[in-house]
C-alpha positions, 0 to 999 in steps of 0.5 A, spaced: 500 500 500 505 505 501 502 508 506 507 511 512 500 513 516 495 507 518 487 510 520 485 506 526 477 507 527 475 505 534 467 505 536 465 510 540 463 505 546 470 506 547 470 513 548 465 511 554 470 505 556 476 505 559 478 497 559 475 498 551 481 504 550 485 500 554 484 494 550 484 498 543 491 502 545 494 495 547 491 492 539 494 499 537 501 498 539 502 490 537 499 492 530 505 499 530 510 493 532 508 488 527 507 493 521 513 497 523 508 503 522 505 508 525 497 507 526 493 514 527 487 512 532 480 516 531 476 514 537 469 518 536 465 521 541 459 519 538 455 515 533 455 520 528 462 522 529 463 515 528 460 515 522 462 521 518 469 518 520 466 511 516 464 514 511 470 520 510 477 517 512 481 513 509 479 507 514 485 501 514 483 497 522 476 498 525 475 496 531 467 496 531 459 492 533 457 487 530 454 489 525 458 494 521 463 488 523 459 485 518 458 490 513 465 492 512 467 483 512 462 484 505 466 491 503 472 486 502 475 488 511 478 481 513 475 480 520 479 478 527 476 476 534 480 480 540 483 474 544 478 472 550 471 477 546 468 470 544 462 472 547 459 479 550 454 481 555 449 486 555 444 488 562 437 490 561 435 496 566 430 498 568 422 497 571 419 493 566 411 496 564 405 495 560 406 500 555 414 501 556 421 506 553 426 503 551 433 507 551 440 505 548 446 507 544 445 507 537 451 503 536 448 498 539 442 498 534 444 490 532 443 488 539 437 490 540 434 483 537 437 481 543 430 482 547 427 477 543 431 472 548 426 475 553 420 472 554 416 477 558 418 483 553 411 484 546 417 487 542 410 490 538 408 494 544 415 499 545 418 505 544 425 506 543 429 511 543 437 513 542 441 517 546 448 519 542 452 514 549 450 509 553 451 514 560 445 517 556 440 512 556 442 510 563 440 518 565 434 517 562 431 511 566 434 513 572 431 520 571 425 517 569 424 520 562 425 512 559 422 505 562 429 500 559 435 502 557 440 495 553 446 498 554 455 493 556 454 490 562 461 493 564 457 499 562 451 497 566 457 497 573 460 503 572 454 508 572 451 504 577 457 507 582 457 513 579 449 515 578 446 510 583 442 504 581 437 501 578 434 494 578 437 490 573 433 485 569 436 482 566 443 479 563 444 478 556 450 473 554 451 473 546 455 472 540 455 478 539 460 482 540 465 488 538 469 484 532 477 488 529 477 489 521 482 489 517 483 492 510 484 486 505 488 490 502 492 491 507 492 484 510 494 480 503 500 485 503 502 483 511 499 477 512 505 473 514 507 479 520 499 479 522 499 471 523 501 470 531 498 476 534 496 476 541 491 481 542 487 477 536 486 473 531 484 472 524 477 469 523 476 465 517 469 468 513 465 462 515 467 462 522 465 469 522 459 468 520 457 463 525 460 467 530 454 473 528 448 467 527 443 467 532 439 462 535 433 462 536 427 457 540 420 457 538 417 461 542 423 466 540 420 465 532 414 465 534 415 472 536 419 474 530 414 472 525 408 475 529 413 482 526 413 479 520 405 478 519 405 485 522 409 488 516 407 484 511 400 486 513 401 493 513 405 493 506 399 490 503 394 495 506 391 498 499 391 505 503 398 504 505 406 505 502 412 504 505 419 507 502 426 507 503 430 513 501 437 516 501 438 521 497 434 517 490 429 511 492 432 504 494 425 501 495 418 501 495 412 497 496 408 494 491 402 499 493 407 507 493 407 504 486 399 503 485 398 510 489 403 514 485 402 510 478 410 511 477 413 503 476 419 501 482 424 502 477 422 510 476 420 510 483 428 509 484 430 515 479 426 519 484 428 522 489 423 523 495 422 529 493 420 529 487 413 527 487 411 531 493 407 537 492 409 542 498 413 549 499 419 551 498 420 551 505 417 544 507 422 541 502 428 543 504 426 542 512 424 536 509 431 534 505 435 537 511 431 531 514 434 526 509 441 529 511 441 527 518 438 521 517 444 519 513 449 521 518 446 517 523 440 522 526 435 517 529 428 521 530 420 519 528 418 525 524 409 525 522 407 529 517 399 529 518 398 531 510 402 531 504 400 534 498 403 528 492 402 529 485 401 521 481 404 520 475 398 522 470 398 529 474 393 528 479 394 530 486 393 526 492 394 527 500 397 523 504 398 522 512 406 521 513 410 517 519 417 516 518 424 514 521 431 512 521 432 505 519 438 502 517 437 499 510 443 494 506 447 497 512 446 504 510 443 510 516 436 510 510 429 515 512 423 510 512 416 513 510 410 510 512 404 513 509 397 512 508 393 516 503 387 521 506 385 524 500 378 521 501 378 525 508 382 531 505 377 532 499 372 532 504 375 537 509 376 540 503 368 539 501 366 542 507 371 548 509 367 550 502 360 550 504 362 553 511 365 559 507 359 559 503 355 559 508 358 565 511 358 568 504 351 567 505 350 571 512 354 576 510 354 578 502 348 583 499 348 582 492 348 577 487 355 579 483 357 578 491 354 572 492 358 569 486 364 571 485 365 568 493 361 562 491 368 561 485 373 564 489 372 559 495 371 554 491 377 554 486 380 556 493 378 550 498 376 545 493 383 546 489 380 545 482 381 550 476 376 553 474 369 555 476 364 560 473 357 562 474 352 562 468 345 567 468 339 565 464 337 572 460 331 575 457 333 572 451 333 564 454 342 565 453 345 563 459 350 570 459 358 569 464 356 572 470 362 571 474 369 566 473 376 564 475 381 560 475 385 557 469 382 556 462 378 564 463 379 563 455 375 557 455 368 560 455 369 563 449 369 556 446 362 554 448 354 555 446 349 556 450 344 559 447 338 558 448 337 552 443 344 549 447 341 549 453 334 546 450 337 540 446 344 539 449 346 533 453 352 537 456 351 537 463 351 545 464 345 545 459 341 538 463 343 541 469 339 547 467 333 544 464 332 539 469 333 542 475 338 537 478 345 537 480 349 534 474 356 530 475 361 529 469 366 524 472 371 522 467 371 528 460 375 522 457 370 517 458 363 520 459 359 521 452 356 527 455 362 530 455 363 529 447 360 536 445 366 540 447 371 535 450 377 537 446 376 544 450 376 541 456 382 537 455 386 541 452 386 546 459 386 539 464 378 540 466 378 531 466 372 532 470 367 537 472 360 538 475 354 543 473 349 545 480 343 550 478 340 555 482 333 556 483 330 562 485 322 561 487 322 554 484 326 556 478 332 555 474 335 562 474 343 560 474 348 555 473 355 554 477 359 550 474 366 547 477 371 544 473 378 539 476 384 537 474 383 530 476 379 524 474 373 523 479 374 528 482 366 530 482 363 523 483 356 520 486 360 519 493 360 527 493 353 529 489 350 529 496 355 536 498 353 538 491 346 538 491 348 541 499 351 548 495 346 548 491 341 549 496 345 553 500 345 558 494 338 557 492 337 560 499 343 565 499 339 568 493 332 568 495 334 572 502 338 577 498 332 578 494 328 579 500 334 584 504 334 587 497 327 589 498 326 591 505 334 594 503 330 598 498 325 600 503 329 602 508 335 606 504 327 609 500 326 612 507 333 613 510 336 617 503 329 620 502 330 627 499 324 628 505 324 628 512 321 621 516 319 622 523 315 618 528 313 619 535 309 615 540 302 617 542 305 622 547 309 625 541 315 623 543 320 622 538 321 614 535 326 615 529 329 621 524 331 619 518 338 622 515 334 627 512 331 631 518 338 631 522 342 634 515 336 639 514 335 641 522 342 640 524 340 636 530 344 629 531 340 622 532 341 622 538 339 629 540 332 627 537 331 621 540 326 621 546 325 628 544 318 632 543 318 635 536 317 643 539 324 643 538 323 645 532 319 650 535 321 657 531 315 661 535 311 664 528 306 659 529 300 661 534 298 656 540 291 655 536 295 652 530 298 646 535 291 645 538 288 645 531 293 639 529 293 635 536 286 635 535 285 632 527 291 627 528 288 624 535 281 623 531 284 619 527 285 624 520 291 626 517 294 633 518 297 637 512 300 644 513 306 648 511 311 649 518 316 654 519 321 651 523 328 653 527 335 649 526 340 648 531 344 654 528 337 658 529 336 659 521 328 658 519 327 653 515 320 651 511 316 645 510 310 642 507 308 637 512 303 631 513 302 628 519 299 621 519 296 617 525 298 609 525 295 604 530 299 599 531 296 592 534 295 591 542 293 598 542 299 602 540 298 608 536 304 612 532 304 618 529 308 619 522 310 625 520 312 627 513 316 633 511 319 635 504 323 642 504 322 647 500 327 652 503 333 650 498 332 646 493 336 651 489 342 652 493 342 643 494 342 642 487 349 646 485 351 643 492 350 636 489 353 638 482 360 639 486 360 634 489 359 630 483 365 634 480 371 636 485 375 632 489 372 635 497 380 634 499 384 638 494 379 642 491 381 639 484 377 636 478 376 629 480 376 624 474 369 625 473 369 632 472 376 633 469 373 627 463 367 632 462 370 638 463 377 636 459 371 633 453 367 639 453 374 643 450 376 638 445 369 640 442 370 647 443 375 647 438 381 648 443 387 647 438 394 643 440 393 641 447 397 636 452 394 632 457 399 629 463 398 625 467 402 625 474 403 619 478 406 620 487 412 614 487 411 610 493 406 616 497 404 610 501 410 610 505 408 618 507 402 615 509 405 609 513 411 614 516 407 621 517 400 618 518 394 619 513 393 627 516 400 629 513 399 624 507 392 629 505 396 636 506 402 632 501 396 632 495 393 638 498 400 642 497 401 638 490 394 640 487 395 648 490 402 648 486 400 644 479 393 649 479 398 656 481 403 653 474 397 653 469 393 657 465 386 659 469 382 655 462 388 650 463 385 644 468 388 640 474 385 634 476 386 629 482 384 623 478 386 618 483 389 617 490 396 619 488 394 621 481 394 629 477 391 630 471 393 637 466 390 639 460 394 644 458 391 648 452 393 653 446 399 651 446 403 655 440 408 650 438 408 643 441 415 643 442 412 648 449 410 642 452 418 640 453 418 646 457 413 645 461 414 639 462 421 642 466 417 647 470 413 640 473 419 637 475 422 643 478 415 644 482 414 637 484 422 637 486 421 642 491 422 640 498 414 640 502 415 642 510 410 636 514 411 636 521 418 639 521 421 634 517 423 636 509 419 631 504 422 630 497 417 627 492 419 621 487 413 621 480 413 619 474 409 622 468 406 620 462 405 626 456 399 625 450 399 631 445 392 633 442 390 632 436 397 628 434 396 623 439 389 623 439 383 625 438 378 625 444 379 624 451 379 617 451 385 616 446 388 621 449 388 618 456 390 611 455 395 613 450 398 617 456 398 611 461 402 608 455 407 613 457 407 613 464 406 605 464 414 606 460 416 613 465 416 607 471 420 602 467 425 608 466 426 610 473 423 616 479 423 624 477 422 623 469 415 625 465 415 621 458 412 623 453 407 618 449 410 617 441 406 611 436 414 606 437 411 606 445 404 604 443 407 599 439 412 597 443 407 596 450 402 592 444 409 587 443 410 587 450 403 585 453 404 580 446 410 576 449 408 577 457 402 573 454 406 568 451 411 567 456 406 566 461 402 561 457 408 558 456 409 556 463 403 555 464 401 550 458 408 547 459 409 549 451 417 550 453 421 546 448 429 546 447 432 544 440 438 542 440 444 544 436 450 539 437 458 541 437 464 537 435 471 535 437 475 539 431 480 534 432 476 527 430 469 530 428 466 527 433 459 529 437 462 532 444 455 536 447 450 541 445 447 547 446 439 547 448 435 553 445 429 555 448 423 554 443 415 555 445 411 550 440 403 550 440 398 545 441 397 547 433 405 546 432 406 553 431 413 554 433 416 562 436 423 562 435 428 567 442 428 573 437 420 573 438 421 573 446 428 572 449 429 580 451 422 578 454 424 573 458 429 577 462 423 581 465 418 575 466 415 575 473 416 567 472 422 568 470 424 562 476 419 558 474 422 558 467 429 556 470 427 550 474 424 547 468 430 548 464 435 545 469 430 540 470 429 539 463 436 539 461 439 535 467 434 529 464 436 529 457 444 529 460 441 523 463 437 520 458 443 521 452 449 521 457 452 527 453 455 535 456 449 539 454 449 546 455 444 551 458 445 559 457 443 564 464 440 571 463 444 576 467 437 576 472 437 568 473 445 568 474 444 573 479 438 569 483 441 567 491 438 560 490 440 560 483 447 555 485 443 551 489 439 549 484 443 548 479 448 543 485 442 540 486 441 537 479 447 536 478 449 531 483 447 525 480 449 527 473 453 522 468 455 528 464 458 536 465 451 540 465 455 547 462 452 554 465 454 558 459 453 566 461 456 572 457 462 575 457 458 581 458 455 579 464 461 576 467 464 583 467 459 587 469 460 584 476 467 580 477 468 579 483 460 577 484 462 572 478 466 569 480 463 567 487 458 565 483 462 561 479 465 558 484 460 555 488 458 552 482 464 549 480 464 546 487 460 539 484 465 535 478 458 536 474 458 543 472 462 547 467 462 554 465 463 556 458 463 564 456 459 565 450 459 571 446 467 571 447 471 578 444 465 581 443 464 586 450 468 589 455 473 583 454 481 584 453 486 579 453 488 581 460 482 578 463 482 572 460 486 569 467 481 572 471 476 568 467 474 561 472 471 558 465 471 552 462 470 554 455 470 560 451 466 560 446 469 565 439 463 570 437 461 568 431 463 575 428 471 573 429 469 565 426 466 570 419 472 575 420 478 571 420 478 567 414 479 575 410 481 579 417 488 577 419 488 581 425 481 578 427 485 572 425 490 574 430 487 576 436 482 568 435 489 565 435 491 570 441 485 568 445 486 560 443 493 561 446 492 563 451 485 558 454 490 553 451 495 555 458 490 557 462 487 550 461 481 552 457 477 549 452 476 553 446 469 553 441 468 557 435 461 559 433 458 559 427 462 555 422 458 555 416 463 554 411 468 548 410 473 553 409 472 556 415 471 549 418 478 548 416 482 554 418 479 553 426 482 546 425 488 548 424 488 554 429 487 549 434 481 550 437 478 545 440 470 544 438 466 546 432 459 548 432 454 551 426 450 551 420 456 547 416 456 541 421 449 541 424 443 546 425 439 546 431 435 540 432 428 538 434 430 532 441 428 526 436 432 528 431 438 530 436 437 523 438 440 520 432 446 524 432 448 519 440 
């Protein structure tokens, strides 16, 4: 072996013995005088450490338990019996209960089989638990924490003395016992100077065997077989899977494959984690599980429900117990879990109909109703799609309310009234029946056929049609739509036929509240006053009319006479006159002169009415309608209507009316801007709301002090102003206002002591250029502010026909890019790149496509400046990483994968690709742009190194000599591969100095252990010429173009 240092691995129960460490020094010395080498012995302090020293070391003696003993005789160790450790005992400790704790070291782990030689032990009814030393586990009992601890009984003897004592039940004498190995490596080359040791002796493979054999009585098999009917009855209950799992799945019971519909062979191409459906943040709480699992970590961990998701797409929940196991003598998880999803979709049945009844007690009005009947129940039920259909005057079934995905498909169906008098779909049999209607199955179920391939293409597998009656009659249908087969099924129809009472209820009590609403709001807004007393003349109830017209509050009337009003005009026989009509029984009509609060008279024409209520009761209801100001009431409700009560400014409403009636006058070139407060929501949260309100009120009084008097300054939103600035002489005046707008919006604004400054952005549209009434000239100035936001704070941009069209582009590709993900429309094409030096295949480069159901295919030029910018843009990533990660896979070749600058600066975006990369054959090549290596050295690097820590990533710089880049970079550059811009592959063969600086860069990638690839080779000429220059790969049109995956395939 050559090795000047040899490892020697204790145990950690030596750690805890003193005899065990003397023993092992004593192995150590004979072993350094034999060999003649110096021997390095690890003696951990605990079982993990252990491990980690197992797995980690380079171990040539292990002085181990039996069962690593065992694992590493089958790893090739030759194993040897310390001389007079033929046998080892073990103590139970304790008080033995009817449901009882067992506590030990996992070292010994192996040993606990050892408890079937006690009778008096149902080894189906404890618990065992592991503490990281013996010592520990003798605490636990001692303390009373645990019921048994199996520990050495050498152990058992020291921490009686030490600890005090507890009773010993029993002592185990066994076979088992701690074994020393031996590399075979080691030994074959010195087996001679290890053949007369004193401290131990070789034991040949068959005697070792029987030495770890174990014999046990027919009761002790009874018992073993009583754990093995238990297991084999849980690995067949239907509802239940067990697997076990490192990193990937090593096994899974006959049913995880029946639940997920993945086979045994996929299943262990998997990771755990693959097919369970939860958040980031359940995942990597549960991945950090897995890893302390396999380094020793023993805990039971319950998951009460799991969201998965099958093969076929389907989402199931499961009730998950786990725990460490060891698994062909590997520290492995084991999960147990039984699938709920029968009971979650039951909760989820009856959260639904609980909010939905909620809803009902809360909500007024229809639209209220329906929009909170969809949301729940795309909500809770998890489904895609839900809308409500409302039966118009015509008999057509109209979209009253939708959400979800698929909003697209309800432009892709009928229901006319034909429709829904002959079709035999269910939204139309639900509707002419009456009764709940199930679609189980859209592939299978004939009723379905109408528009099934609509269905299909958006994931509705199954869906349901409930109608809603009102007075016995069908006036809507809810209809609700899920990604799974039988989602809605017989078994549910019950709760279905349940929300459909629930809404039919819902909607009969939101007519009857309307009415008694309309009543009520008839009294209380009335434009006349409303006033009851009792028979005594004691004030009942005032409505809002009387208290705005007398100034009195509610309060003040209650319980008070109406001489309040008293303004001294009328006379006492006029009192006597009305007290004698209403109490006869008769109405009262006159005109009274009556006294505000303030002291002002007001008049109104009023009737009395008296009303005898049942048992005796009598009312008196009086009626008022004031003739004192209508006028002045009438221009005070059209201020109202027009201005903003704040600022004193136009509103929208009455910007919009004023700013069209100018454009009809004729007003000539006008300018509309509109003003938007950057982040005024922050003034608010930091000055109060009060600072906020004089913030807009000093922005308005500074805009309106700017402009013209026939100019308009409107507060058309929160923190929204509009101008229309008229006659301007020449358009190019705009530009100069604009200044003078950015200098006052700019200017400090003083709130409570402290100086704000403002941040906005502006939005210009010239009248008539940019349009010709006020609504193209509004939306074109939106357009504009749309992009002034984009650009940054403090600019006003100005509307032109390039930004129209760019913001269509924009709204195009966003569409695009989002249906994408969604419908999963994402394709690479694949453009293969060869070995210059024997013309073989060497990798690819994945190309981003977006393919249509029809087939239509959109090429990067259309989106890729998009991509950058997409809010999904994460999302995007991990399917290509994934994507990629499965074709390395799949065809055993480099494949590379280009980064936007957004992506590569992503924190998690390392992790990502680390984590695709650990179980690759080949390098996955993370290819970013010298540009964007260059923007940020130092963060590039950091980067690029924590991604190079695997052996599966490389970094290629595309576009290489194009940038910012000189040749005096090219060592900065931690790259795999430098990619030559294909303008230098063009140039070269007529340009020597672009010849030059290619052979420059070549050389030196050549001594800096770079790879060189030259793009875009689209002649044999050029072919040729980079051959001879050296360069390492070849890649274009001349040897292959991008490739669709089936005709990549052929080139493998």
């Amino acid at each position: 072996m050559g090795k000047g240092t040899l490892n020697f691995l204790a145990g950690v129960y030596v750690h805890e013995n003193e005899r065990e460490r003397e023993l092992v020094e004593k192995i150590k010395e004979e072993f350094e005088r034999a060999l003649g080498k110096r021997i390095n012995l690890l003696i951990p302090k605990s079982y993990r450490e252990e491990l980690t020293l197992h797995e980690t070391e380079d171990i040539d003696l292990y002085y181990a338990n039996s069962l690593m003993a065992f694992k590493q005789f089958r790893e090739g160790y030759v194993p040897f019996r310390v001389r007079g450790k033929e046998t080892e005992v073990f103590a139970l400790a304790g008080r033995l209960k009817e449901d009882f704790v067992v506590v030990s070291a996992p070292y010994l782990e192996g040993y606990l089989v050892t408890l079937f030689l006690i009778k008096e032990l149902d080894l189906l009814r404890p618990e065992i638990i592991y503490t990281e030393l013996e010592e520990e586990a003798y605490r636990e009992v001692l303390e009373g924490t645990a019921d048994l601890c199996l520990i050495h009984r050498e152990s058992y003897e020291l921490f009686r003395r030490k600890h005090g004592e507890i009773p010993l039940l029993k002592e185990i004498e066994t076979s088992l016992s701690n074994y020393l190995t031996v590399k075979g490596e080691l030994y074959r080359e010195e087996e001679e100077k290890l053949s007369g040791l004193g401290t131990c002796v070789k034991l040949e493979p068959e005697e070792f065997k029987r030495a770890l054999s174990f014999g046990f009585s027919m009761e002790e098999l009874a018992k073993l077989k009583l754990f093995f009917d238990v297991s084999k009855a849980l690995y067949q209950n239907e509802y239940t899977g067990t697997v076990i799992y490192r990193d990937r799945i090593l096994y899974a019971s006959k049913n995880v494959e029946k639940i997920t519909g993945y086979s045994l062979r996929e299943l262990q191409e998997m990771s755990i984690l693959d097919f369970i459906e939860e958040s980031d943040e359940v995942k990597r709480a549960m991945l950090r599980t897995i890893e302390e699992r396999k380094r020793g970590g023993y805990f039971l961990k319950l998951y009460p429900t799991l969201k998965i998701r099958t093969r076929r797409g389907e989402a199931r929940y499961i009730r998950v117990f786990s725990k460490t196991v060891i698994y062909n003598y590997q520290h492995c998880g084991m999960l147990i879990f039984h699938e709920i999803t029968p009971e979650v979709m039951r909760q989820k049945v009856y959260r639904a109909l609980r909010n939905i009844n909620k809803a009902i007690t809360t909500v007024l009005t229809q639209k209220e109703l329906y929009q909170t009947v969809c949301e729940t129940l795309v909500r809770e039920f998890d489904i895609k799609f839900a809308w409500i259909g409302r039966v118009d005057e015509e008999g057509n079934l109209e979209e009253l309310h939708s959400c979800g995905e698929g909003l697209d498909y309800l432009k892709h169906v009928n229901f006319s009234k034909a429709a829904l008098l002959s079709s035999n779909y269910p939204t139309c049999v639900a509707y002419r029946e009456g009764r709940v209607v199930i679609n189980p199955s859209t592939e299978e179920n004939p009723s379905a056929e109408t528009y099934r391939e609509e269905m299909l293409k958006r994931g509705f597998l199954s869906s349901a049609a409930i109608p809603i009656k009102l007075k016995d009659r069908v006036v809507a249908v809810l209809n609700v739509y899920a990604s799974v087969p039988n989602f809605f099924a017989e078994d549910v129809r019950d709760l279905l036929e349940e929300i459909q009472r629930d809404l039919s209820f819902a909607l009969e009590k939101i007519h009857t509240i309307r009415d008694s609403i309309l009543l009520k709001q008839a009294v209380e807004k009335a434009r006349e006053g409303v006033l009851i007393t009792d028979g005594e003349g004691n004030i009942l109830y005032v409505n809002d009319f009387i208290c705005e017209l007398t100034g009195y509050s509610r309060e003040e009337l209650i319980r008070k006479n109406p001489r309040i009003f008293k303004s001294g005009y009328h006379p006492k026989e006029f009192y006597q006159h009305l007290w004698e009509t209403i109490l006869s029984g008769k109405e009262f009509n006159a005109v009274f002169v009556n006294r505000k609060k303030n002291g002002e008279l007001f008049y109104v024409e009023q009737k009395i009415v008296p009303v005898e209520l049942p048992g005796g009761h009598r009312r008196f209801v009086a009626l008022w309608r004031d003739i004192t100001k209508e006028t002045l009431l009438s221009e005070e409700n059209e201020r109202l209507r027009y201005y903003d009560i704040l600022t004193g400014l136009l509103n929208f409403g009455g910007f919009k009316v004023n700013a069209e009636n100018l454009i009809s006058e004729g007003v000539g070139t006008s300018a509309l801007l509109l003003i938007d407060l950057a982040n005024f929501s922050y003034i608010n949260k930091t000055y109060g709301s009060e600072a906020g309100d004089r913030v807009l009120k000093e922005v308005g009084e500074r805009l309106r002090a700017r402009v013209k008097e026939r100019d308009l300054v409107g507060r058309i939103g929160g923190d929204e102003f509009g101008l229309f600035l008229t006659e301007l002489k020449d358009v190019k005046d705009i530009f100069s206002i604009m200044e003078r707008i950015k200098a006052v919006l700019r200017d400090e604004i003083k709130i409570n002591g402290a100086s704000l400054t403002l941040n906005f952005h502006g939005g210009v549209a010239i009248f008539p250029q940019d349009g010709e009434d006020f609504k193209t000239l509004i939306e074109n100035a939106s357009v504009a502010l749309r992009f002034s936001k984009e650009e940054g704070i403090n600019n006003i941009k100005l509307f032109n026909r390039e930004l129209e069209e760019e913001a269509k582009k924009f709204l195009y590709r966003e569409s695009l890019l989002e249906r994408a993900l969604r419908e999963k429309l994402f394709v690479f094409h694949y453009q293969p790149y060869f070995d210059t030096r024997n013309g073989r295949l060497a990798g690819f480069e994945a190309l981003l496509r977006i393919r249509e159901r029809d087939g239509t295919l959109h090429y990067p030029a259309e989106f890729i400046d998009y991509l950058e910018k997409f809010q999904h843009l994460s999302g995007y990533i991990d399917w290509a990483l994934k994507e990629v990660s499965l074709k390395i896979k799949s065809w055993n070749v480099p494949i590379s994968l280009n980064v936007s600058a957004r992506a590569f600066k992503e924190p998690s975006f390392p992790e990502k690709v680390l984590s695709h990369a650990r179980e690759l054959s080949q390098p996955l090549i993370v290819e970013i742009t010298e540009r964007l290596y260059m923007e940020d050295m130092e963060r590039s690097r950091k980067i690029i190194g924590r991604l190079k820590e695997s052996e599966k990533v490389r970094i290629a710089i595309d576009d290489f000599g194009t940038g910012y880049s000189s040749l005096s970079y090219i060592k900065d550059i931690n790259a795999d591969i430098l990619k030559i811009d294909m303008s230098f592959t063009k140039a070269m063969v007529e340009d020597e100095k672009a010849r030059a600086v290619v052979e420059a860069i070549v050389h030196l990638a050549r001594l800096l252990g770079m790879k060189t690839l030259a793009e875009g080779v689209e002649t044999k000429e050029q072919y040729e010429l980079v051959r001879d220059m050296g360069i390492d790969y070849a890649q274009g049109f001349y040897l292959a173009k991008p490739l669709p995956e089936e005709e990549a395939e052929k080139l493998l």
